[in-house]
C-alpha positions, 0 to 999 in steps of 0.5 A: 549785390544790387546795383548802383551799391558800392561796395565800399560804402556798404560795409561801413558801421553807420551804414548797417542797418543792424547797428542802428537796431543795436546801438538804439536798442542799447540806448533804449535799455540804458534809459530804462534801467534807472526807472526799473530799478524803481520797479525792481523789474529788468527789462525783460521782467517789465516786458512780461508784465506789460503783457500780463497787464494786458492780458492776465492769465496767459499761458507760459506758451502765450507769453513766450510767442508774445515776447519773442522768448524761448521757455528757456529764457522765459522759465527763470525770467518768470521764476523770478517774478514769481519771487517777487511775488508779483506772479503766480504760475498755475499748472492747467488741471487738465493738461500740466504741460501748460501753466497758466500765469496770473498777476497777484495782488502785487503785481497788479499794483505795481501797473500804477507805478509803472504808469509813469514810464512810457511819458518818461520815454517819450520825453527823452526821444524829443519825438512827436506821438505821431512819429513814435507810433510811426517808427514802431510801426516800421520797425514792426513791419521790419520785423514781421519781414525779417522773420518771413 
């Protein structure tokens, strides 16, 4: 253990830095689920659209790195979307191992629905642009470290 720790103090709950990630994460999510519902998206469903508004036609592998998801989660997460209709899942025709992911029509008009969400968070956080683009930053960097 590092000096000058007490022990004690270290094992405190608001002292974890894990549970500041969780417990945010959890608020994070309870904000968002009123406006995805509007959507008809669950978080992890807006979450691969925000990437395939990015970037369209991205590979199922792709899309995973993206996110941070194994095809395991992925697979039924975009199952899903595909019966919304918002997707389209294209075997590659060369190789069918890799399946392309396109948005239909739908799904790109969902984009301008979507549209209102990030200024609905910002204004709920009472935090500046700057220390947003900040804290994302940290915890991004947090993150890149985390996985080594």
């Amino acid at each position: 253990m590092a000096k000058n720790i007490d022990p004690d103090q270290a094992l405190l709950l608001d002292n974890q830095l894990c549970f500041a990630l969780y417990s945010a994460s959890l608020a994070m999510t309870k904000l968002y689920k009123p406006l995805l519902d509007e959507l008809g998206l669950t978080y992890p469903q807006y979450l691969a659209m925000l990437a395939l508004w990015e970037r369209d036609g991205l590979m199922v592998s792709e899309l995973g790195e993206r996110l941070y998801l194994d095809s395991g989660t992925l697979t039924p997460l975009l199952k899903r979307l595909e019966a919304a209709g918002l997707i389209a899942r294209i075997r590659d025709v060369q190789d069918e191992r890799r399946v392309h992911i396109s948005l239909t029509a739908a799904g790109r008009k969902l984009k301008a629905r979507a549209q209102k969400i990030p200024g609905c968070i910002l204004a709920a956080s009472e935090c500046s642009i700057p220390e947003l683009v900040q804290l994302t930053r940290q915890i991004r960097s947090l993150r890149e470290r985390l996985a080594g």
